[in-house]
N, CA, C and O atoms as CSV, one atom per row, in Angstrom:
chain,resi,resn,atom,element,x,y,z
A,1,UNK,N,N,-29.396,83.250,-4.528
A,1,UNK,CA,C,-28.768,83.662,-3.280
A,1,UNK,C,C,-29.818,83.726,-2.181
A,1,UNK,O,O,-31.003,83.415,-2.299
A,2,UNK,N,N,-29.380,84.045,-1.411
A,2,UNK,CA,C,-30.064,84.041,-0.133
A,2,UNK,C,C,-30.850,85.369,-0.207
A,2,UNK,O,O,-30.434,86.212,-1.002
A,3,UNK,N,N,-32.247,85.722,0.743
A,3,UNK,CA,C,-33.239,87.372,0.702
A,3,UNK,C,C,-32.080,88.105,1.414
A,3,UNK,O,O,-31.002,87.722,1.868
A,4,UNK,N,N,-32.773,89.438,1.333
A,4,UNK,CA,C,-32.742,90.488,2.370
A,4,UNK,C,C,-33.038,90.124,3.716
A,4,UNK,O,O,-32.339,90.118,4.729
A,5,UNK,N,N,-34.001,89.881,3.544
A,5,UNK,CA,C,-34.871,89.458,4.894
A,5,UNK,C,C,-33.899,88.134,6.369
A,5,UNK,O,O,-33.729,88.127,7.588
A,6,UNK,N,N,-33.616,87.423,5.403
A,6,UNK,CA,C,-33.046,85.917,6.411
A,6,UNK,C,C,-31.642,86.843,6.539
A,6,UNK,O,O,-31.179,86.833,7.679
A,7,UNK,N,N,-30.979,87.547,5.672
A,7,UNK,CA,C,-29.528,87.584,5.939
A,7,UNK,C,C,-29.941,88.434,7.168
A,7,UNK,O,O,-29.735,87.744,8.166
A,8,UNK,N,N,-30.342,89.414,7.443
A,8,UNK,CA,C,-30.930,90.254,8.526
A,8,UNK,C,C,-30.982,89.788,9.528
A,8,UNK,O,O,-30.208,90.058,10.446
A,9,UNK,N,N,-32.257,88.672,9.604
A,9,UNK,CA,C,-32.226,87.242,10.889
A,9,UNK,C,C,-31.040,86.962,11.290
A,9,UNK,O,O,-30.625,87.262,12.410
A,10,UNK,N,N,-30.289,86.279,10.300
A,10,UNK,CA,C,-28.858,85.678,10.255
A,10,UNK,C,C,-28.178,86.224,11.268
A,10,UNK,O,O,-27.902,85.702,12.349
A,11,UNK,N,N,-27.807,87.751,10.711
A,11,UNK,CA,C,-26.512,88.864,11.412
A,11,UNK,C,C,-27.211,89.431,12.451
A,11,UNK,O,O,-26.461,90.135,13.127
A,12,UNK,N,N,-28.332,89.411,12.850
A,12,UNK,CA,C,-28.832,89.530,14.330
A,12,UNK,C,C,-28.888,88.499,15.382
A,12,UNK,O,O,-28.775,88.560,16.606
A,13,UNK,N,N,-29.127,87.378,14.418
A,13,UNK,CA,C,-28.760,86.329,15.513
A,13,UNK,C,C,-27.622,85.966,15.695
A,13,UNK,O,O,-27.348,85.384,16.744
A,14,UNK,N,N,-26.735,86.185,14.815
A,14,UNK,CA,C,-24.878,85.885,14.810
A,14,UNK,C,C,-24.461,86.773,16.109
A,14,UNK,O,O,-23.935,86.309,17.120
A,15,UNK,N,N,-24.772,88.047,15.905
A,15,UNK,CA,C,-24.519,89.410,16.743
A,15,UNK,C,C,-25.000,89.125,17.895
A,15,UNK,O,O,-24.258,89.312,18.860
A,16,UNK,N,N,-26.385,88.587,18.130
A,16,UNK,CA,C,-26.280,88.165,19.157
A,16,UNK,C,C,-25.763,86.828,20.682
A,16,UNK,O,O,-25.780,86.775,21.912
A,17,UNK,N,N,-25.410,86.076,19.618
A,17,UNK,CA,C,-24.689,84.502,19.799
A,17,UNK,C,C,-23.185,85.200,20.163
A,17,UNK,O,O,-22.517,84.754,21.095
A,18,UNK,N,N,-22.716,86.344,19.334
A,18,UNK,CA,C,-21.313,86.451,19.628
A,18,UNK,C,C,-21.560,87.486,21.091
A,18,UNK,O,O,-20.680,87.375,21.945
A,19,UNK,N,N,-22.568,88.344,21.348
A,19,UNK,CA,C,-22.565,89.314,22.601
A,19,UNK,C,C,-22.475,88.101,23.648
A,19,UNK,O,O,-21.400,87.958,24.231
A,20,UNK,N,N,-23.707,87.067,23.974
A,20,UNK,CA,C,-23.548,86.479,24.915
A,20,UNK,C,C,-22.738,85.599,25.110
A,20,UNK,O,O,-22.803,84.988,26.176
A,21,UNK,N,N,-21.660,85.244,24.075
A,21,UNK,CA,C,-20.921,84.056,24.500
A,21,UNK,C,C,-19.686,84.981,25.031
A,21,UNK,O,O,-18.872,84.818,25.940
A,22,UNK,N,N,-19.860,85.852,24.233
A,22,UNK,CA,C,-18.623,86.849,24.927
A,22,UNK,C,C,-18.645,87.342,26.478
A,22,UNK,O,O,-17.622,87.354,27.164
A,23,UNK,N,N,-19.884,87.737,26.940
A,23,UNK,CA,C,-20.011,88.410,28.129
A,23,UNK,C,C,-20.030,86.914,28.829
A,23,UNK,O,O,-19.144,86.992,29.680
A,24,UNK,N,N,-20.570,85.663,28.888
A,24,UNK,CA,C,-20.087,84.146,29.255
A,24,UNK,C,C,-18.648,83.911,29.389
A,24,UNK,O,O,-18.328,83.400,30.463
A,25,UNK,N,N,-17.472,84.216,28.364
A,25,UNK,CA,C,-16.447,84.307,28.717
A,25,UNK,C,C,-16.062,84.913,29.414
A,25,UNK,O,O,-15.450,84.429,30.367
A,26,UNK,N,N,-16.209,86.054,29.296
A,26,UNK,CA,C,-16.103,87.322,30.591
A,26,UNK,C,C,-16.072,86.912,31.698
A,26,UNK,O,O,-15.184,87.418,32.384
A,27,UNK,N,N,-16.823,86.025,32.280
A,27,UNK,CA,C,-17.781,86.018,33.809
A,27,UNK,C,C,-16.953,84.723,34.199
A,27,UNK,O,O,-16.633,84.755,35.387
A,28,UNK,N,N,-16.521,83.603,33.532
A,28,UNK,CA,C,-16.422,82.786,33.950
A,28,UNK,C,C,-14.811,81.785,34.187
A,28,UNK,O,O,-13.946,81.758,33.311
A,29,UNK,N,N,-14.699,81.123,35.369
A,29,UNK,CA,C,-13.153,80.717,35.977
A,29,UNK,C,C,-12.779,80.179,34.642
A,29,UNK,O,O,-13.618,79.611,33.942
A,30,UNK,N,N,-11.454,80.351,34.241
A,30,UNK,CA,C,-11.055,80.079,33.577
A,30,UNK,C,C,-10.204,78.793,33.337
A,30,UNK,O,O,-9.629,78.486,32.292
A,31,UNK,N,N,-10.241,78.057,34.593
A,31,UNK,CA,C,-9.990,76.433,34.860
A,31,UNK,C,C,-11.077,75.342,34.819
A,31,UNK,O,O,-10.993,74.123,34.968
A,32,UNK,N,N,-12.187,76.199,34.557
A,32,UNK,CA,C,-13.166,75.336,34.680
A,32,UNK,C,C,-13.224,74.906,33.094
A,32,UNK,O,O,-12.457,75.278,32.205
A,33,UNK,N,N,-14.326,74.035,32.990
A,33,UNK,CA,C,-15.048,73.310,31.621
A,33,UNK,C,C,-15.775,74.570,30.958
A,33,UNK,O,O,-15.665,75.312,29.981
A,34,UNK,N,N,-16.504,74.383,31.970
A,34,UNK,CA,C,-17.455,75.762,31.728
A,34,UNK,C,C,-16.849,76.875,30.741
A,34,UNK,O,O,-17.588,77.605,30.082
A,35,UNK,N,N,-15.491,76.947,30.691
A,35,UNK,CA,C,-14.936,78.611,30.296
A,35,UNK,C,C,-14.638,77.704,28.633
A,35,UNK,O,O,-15.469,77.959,27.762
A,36,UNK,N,N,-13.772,76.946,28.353
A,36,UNK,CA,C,-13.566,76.286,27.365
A,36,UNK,C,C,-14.797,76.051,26.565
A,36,UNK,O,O,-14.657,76.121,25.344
A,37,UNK,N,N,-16.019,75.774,27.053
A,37,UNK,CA,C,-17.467,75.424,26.695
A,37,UNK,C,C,-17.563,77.113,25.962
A,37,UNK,O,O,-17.904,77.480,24.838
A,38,UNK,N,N,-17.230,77.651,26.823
A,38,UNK,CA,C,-18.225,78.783,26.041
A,38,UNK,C,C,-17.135,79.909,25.248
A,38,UNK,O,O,-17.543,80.926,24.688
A,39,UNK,N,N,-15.491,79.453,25.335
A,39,UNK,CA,C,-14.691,79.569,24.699
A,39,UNK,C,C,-14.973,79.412,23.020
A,39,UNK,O,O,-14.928,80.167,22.048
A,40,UNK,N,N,-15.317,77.850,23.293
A,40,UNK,CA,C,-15.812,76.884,21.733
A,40,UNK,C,C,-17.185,77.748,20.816
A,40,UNK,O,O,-17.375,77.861,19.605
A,41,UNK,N,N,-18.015,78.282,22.073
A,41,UNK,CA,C,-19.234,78.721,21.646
A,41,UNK,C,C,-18.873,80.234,21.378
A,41,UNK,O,O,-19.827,80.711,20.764
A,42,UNK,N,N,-17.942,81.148,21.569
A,42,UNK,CA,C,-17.374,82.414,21.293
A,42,UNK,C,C,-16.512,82.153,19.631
A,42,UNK,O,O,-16.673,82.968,18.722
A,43,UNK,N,N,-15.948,81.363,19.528
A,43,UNK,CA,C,-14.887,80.815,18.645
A,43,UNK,C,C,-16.681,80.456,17.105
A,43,UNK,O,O,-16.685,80.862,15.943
A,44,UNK,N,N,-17.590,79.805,17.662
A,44,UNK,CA,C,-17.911,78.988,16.376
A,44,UNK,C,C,-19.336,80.544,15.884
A,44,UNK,O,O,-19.541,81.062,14.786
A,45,UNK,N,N,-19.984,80.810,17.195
A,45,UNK,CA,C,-20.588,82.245,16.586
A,45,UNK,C,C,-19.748,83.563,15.923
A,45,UNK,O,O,-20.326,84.502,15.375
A,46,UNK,N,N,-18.058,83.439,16.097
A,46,UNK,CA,C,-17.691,84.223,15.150
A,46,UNK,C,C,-17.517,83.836,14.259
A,46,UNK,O,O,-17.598,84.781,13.474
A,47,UNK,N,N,-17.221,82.655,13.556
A,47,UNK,CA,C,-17.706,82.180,12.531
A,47,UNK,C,C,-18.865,82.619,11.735
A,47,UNK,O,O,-19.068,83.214,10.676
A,48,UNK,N,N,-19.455,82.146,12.567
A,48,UNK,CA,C,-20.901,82.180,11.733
A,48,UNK,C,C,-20.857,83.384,11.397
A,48,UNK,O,O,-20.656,83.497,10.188
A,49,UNK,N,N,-20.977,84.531,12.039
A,49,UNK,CA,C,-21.132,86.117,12.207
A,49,UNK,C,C,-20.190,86.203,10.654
A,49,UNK,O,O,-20.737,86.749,9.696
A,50,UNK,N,N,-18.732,85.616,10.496
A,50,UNK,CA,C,-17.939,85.690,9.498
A,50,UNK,C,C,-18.389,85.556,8.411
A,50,UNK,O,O,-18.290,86.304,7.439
A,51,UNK,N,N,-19.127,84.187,8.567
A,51,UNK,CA,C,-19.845,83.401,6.839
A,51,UNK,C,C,-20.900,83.993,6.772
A,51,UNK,O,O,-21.306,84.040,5.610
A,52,UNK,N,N,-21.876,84.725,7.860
A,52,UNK,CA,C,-23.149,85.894,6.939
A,52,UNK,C,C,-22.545,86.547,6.698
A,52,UNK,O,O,-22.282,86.246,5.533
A,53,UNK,N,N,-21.761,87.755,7.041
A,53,UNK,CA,C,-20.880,88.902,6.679
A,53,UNK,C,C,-20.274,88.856,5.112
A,53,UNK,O,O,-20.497,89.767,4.315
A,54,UNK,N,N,-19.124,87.139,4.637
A,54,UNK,CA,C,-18.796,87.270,3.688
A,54,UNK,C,C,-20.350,86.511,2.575
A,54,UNK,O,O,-20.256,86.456,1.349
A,55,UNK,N,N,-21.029,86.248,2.982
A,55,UNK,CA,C,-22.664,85.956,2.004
A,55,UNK,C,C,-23.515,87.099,1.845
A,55,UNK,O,O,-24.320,87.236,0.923
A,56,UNK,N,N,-23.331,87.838,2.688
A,56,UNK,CA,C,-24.127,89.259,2.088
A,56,UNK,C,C,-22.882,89.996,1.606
A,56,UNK,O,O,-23.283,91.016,1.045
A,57,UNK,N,N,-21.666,89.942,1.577
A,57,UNK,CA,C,-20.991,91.048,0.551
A,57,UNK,C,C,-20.769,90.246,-0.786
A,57,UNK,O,O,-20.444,90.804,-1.834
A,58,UNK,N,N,-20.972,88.887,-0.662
A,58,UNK,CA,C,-20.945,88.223,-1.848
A,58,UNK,C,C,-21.901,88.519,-3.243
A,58,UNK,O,O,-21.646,88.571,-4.446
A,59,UNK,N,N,-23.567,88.740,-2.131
A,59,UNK,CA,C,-24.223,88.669,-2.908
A,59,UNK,C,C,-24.909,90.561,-3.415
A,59,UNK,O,O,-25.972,90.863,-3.956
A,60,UNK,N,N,-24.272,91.056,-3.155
A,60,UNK,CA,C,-23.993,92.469,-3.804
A,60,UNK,C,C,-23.406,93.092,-4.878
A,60,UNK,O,O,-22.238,92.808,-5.145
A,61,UNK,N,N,-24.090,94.003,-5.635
A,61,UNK,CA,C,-23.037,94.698,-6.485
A,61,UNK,C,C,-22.566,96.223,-6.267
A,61,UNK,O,O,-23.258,97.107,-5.762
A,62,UNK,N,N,-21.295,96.349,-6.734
A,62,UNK,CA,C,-20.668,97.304,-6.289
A,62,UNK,C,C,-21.013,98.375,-7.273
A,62,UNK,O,O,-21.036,98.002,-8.446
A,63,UNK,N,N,-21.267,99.541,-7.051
A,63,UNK,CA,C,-21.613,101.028,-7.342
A,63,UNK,C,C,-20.247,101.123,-8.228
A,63,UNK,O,O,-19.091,100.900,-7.869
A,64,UNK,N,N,-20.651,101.448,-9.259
A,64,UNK,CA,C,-19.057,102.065,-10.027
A,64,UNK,C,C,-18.744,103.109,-9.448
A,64,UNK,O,O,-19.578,103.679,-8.745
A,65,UNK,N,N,-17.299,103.675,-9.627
A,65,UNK,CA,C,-16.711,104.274,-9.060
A,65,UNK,C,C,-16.827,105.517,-10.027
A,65,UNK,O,O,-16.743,105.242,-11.223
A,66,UNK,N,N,-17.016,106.901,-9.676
A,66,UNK,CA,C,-16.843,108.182,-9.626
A,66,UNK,C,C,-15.563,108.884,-9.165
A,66,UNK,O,O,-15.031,108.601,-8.092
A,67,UNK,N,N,-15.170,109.642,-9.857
A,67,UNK,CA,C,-14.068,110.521,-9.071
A,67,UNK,C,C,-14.894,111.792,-8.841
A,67,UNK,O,O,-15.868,112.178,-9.488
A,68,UNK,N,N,-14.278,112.382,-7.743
A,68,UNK,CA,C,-15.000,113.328,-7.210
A,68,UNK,C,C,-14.918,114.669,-8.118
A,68,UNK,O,O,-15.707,115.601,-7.961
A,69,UNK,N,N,-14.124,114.669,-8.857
A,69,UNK,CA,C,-14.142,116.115,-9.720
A,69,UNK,C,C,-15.503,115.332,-10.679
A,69,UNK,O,O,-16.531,115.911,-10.329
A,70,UNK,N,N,-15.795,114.375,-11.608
A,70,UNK,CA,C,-16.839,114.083,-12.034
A,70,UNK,C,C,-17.766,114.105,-11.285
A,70,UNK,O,O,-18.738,114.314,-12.011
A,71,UNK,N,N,-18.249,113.982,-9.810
A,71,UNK,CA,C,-19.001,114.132,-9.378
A,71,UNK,C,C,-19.594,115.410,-9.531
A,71,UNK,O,O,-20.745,115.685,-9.869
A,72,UNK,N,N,-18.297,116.428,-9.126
A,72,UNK,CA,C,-18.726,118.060,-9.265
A,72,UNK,C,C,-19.501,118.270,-10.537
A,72,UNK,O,O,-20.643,118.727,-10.492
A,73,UNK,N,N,-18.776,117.875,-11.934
A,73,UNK,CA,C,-19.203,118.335,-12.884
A,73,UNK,C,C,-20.661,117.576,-13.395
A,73,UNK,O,O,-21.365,118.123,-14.244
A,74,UNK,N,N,-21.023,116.293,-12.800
A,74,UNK,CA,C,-22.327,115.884,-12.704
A,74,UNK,C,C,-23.596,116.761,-12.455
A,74,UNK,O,O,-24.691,116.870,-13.006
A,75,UNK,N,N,-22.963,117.351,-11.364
A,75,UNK,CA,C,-24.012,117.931,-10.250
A,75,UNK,C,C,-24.409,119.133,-11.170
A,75,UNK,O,O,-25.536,119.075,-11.662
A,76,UNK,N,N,-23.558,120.310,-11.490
A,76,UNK,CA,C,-23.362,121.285,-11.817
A,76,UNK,C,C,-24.286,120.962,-13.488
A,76,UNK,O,O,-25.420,121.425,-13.610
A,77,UNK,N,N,-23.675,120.187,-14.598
A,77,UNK,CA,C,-24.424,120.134,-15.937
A,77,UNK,C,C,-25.425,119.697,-16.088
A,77,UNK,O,O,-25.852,119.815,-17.236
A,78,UNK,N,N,-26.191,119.090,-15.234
A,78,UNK,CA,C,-27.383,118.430,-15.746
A,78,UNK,C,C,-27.445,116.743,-16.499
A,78,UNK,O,O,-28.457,116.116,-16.813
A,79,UNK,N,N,-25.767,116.257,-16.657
A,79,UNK,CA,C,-25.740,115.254,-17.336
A,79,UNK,C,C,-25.827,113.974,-16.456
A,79,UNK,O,O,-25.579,114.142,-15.262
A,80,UNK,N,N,-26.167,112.632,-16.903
A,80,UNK,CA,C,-25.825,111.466,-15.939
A,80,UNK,C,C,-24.637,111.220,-16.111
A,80,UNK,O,O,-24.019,112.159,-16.613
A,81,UNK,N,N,-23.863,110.022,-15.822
A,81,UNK,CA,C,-22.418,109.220,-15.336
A,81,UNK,C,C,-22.157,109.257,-17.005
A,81,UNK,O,O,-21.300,109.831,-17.676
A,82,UNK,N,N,-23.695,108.068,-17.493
A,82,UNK,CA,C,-22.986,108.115,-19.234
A,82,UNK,C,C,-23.315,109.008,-19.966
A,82,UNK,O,O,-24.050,108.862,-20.942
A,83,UNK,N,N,-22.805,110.076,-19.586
A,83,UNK,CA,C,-22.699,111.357,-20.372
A,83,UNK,C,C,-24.067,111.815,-21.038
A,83,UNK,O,O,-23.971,112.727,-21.860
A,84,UNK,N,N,-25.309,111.301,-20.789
A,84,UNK,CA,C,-26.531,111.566,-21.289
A,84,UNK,C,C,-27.025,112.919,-20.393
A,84,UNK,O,O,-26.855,113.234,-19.215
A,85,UNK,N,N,-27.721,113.564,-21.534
A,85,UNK,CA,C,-28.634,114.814,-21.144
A,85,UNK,C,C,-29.793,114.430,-20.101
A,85,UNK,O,O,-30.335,113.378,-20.442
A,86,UNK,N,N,-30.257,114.912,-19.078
A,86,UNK,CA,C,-31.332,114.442,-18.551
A,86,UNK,C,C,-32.485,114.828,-18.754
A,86,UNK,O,O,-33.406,114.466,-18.023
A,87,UNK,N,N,-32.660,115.646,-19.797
A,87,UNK,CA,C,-33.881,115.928,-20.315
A,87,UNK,C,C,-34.262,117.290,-19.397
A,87,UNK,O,O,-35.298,117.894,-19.674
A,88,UNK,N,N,-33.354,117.786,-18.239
A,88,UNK,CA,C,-34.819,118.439,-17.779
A,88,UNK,C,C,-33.250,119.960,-17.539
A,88,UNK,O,O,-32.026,119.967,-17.672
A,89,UNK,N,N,-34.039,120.712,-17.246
A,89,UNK,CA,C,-33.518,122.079,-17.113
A,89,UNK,C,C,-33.432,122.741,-15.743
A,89,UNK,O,O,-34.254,122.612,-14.836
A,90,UNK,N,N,-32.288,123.488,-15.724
A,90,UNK,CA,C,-32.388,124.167,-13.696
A,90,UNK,C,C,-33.078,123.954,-13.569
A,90,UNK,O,O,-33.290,122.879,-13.008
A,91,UNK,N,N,-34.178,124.844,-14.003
A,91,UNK,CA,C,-35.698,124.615,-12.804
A,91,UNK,C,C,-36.710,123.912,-13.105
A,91,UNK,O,O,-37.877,124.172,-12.810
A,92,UNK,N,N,-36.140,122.584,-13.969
A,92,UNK,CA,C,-36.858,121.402,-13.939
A,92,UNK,C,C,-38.207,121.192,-15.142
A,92,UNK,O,O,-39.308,120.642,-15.126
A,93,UNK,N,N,-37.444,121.923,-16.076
A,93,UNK,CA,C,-38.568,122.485,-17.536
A,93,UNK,C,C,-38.102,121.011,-18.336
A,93,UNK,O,O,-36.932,120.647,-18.223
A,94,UNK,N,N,-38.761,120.456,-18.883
A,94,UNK,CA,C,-38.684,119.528,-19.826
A,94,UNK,C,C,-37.813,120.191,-21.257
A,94,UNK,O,O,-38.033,121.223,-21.893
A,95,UNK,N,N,-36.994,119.366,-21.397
A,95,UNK,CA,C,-35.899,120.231,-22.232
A,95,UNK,C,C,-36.054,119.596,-23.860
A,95,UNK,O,O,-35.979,120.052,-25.001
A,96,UNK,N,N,-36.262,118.530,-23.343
A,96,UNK,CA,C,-36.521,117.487,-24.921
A,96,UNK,C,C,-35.424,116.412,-24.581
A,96,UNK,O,O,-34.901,116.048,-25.634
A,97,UNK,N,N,-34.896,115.782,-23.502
A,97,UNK,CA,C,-33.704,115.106,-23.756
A,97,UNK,C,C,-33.965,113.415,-23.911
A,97,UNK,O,O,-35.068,112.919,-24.141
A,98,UNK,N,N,-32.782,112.705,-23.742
A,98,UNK,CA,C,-33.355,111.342,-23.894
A,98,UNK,C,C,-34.276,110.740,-23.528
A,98,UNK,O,O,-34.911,110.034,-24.312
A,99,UNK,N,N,-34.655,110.875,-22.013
A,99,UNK,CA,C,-35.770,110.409,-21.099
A,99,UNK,C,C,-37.160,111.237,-21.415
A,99,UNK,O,O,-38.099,111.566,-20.690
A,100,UNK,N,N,-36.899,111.417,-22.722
A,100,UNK,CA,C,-38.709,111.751,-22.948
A,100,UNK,C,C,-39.197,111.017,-22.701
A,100,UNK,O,O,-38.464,110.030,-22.756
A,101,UNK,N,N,-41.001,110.564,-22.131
A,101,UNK,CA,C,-41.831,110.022,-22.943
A,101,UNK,C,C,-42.909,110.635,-22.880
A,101,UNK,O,O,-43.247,111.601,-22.196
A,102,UNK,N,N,-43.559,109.900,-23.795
A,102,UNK,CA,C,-45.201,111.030,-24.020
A,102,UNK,C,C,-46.023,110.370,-23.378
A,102,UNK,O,O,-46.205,109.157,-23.274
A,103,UNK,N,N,-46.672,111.522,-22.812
A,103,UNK,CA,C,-47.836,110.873,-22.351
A,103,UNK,C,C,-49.290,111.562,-22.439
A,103,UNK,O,O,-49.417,112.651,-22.999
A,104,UNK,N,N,-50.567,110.767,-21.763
A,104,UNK,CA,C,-51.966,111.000,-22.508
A,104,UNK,C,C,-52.282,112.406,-22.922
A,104,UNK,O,O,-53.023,112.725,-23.853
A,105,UNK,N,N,-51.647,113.186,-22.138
A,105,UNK,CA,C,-51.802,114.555,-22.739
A,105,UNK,C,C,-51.136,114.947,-23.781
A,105,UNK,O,O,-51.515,116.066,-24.129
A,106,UNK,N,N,-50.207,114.468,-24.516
A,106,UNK,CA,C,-49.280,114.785,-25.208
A,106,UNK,C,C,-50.071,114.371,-26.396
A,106,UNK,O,O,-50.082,115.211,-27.296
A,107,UNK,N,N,-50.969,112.894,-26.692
A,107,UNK,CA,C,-51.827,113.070,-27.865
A,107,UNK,C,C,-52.976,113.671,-28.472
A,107,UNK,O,O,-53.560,113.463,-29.535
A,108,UNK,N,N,-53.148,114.463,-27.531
A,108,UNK,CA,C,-54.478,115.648,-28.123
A,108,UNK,C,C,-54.145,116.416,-28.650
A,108,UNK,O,O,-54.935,117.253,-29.087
């Protein structure tokens, strides 16, 4: 897929292609060439603005979903989403849980 970085470029330069062709429409007789010209150029930067928009939600993944009473009871037990212990205690005492690991002090 495409970076972080270019889609960024992309939807700033889309965003900006669609401000000025818009405020161009704005300003200008509407019998003229001129207005149709920048009609075409309002019409093809929303496009574009469209096809980064649906390429960066393409290339995302979606957060599983929580219900908010699990959220509560998340917060409150100490457990993660998959029901695992987090090893650590209210005030953050090492409890023994899954996410042990040992370390250099732990072999002396």
């Amino acid at each position: 897929m495409i970076g972080g970085e270019a889609l960024r470029g992309a939807l700033r330069l889309a965003s900006l292609l669609v401000v000025l062709s818009a405020v161009t429409v704005a300003f200008e007789d509407r019998s003229s060439p001129e207005f149709v010209v920048a009609a075409m150029a309002l019409a093809v930067s929303l496009v574009f603005l469209l096809v980064i928009v649906a390429v960066s939600r393409a290339g995302t993944t979606r957060m599983p979903e929580v219900r908010d009473s699990e959220r509560a009871n998340l917060y409150n037990s100490g457990r993660s989403a998959r029901g695992e212990h987090s090893g650590r205690s209210a005030r953050g005492e090492n409890t023994g849980g899954d996410h042990e690991r040992s370390g250099p002090d732990d072999l002396v």
